[in-house]
C-alpha positions as CSV (number, residue, x, y, z in Angstrom):
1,X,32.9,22.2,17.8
2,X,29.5,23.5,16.9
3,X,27.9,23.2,13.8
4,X,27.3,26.4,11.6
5,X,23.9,28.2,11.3
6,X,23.8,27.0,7.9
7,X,24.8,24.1,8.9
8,X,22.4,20.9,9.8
9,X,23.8,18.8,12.4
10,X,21.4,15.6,11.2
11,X,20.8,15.9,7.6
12,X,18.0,13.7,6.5
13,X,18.2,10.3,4.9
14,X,18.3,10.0,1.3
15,X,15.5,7.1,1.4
16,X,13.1,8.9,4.1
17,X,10.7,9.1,1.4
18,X,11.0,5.0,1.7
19,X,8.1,4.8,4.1
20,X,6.3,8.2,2.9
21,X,2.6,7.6,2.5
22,X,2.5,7.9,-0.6
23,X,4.5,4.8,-1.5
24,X,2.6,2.9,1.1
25,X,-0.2,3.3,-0.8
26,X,1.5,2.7,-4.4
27,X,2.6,-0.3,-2.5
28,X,-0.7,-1.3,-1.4
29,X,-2.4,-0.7,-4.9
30,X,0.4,-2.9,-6.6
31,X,-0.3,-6.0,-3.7
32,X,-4.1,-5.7,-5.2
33,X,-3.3,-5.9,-8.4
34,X,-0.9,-9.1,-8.1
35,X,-3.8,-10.1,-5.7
36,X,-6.4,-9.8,-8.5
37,X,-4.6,-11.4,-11.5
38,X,-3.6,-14.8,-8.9
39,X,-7.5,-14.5,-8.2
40,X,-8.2,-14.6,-12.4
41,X,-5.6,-17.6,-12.5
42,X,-6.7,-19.6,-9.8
43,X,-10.7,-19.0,-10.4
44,X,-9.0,-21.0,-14.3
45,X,-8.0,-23.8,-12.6
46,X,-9.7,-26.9,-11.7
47,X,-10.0,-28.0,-9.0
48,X,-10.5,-25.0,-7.4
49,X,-9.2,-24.4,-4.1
50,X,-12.1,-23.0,-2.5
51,X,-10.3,-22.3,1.0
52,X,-7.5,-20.2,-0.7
53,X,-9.6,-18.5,-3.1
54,X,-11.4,-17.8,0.2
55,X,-8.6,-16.5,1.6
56,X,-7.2,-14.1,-1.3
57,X,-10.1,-12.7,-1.9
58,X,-10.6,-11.6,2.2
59,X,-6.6,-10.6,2.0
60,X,-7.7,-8.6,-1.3
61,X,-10.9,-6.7,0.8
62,X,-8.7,-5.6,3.3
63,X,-6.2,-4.2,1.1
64,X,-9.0,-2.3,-0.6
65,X,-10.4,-0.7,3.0
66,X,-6.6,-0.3,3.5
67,X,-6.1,1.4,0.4
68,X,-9.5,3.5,0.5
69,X,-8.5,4.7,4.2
70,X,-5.0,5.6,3.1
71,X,-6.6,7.7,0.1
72,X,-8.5,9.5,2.3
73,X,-6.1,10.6,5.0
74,X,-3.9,11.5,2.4
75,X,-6.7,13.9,0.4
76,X,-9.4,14.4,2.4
77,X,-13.1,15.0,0.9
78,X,-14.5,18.9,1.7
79,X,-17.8,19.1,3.3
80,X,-20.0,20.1,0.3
């Protein structure tokens, strides 16, 4: 039996918007924000773990270029 016109033989997934990029990038914004406040606690504590402060702060950078290049694909500047 055929499917109607109308009719659509895959419908789509109710969570497709799941992986839109959009909420990648909510998602990524939210990581450097939990990624900032551990920073703020951390850099409080003594003795300070200079290897994982290191470490967050790199993980932290590339989220940033990660976020930056996400914005941009999704709302790309117009040459002046």
């Amino acid at each position: 039996m055929n499917p109607s016109p109308g009719h659509c033989a895959s419908p789509i997934p109710l969570d497709s918007n799941l992986h839109s990029p959009e909420r990648h990038l909510i998602e990524l914004k939210m990581e450097h924000a939990d990624l900032d406040a551990l920073i703020d606690r951390l850099g409080q504590e003594t003795p300070l773990d200079e290897l994982m402060m290191r470490r967050l702060k790199k993980r932290r950078l590339g989220l940033r270029d990660q976020i930056s290049r996400l914005e941009l694909a999704l709302d790309p500047k117009e040459p002046a």
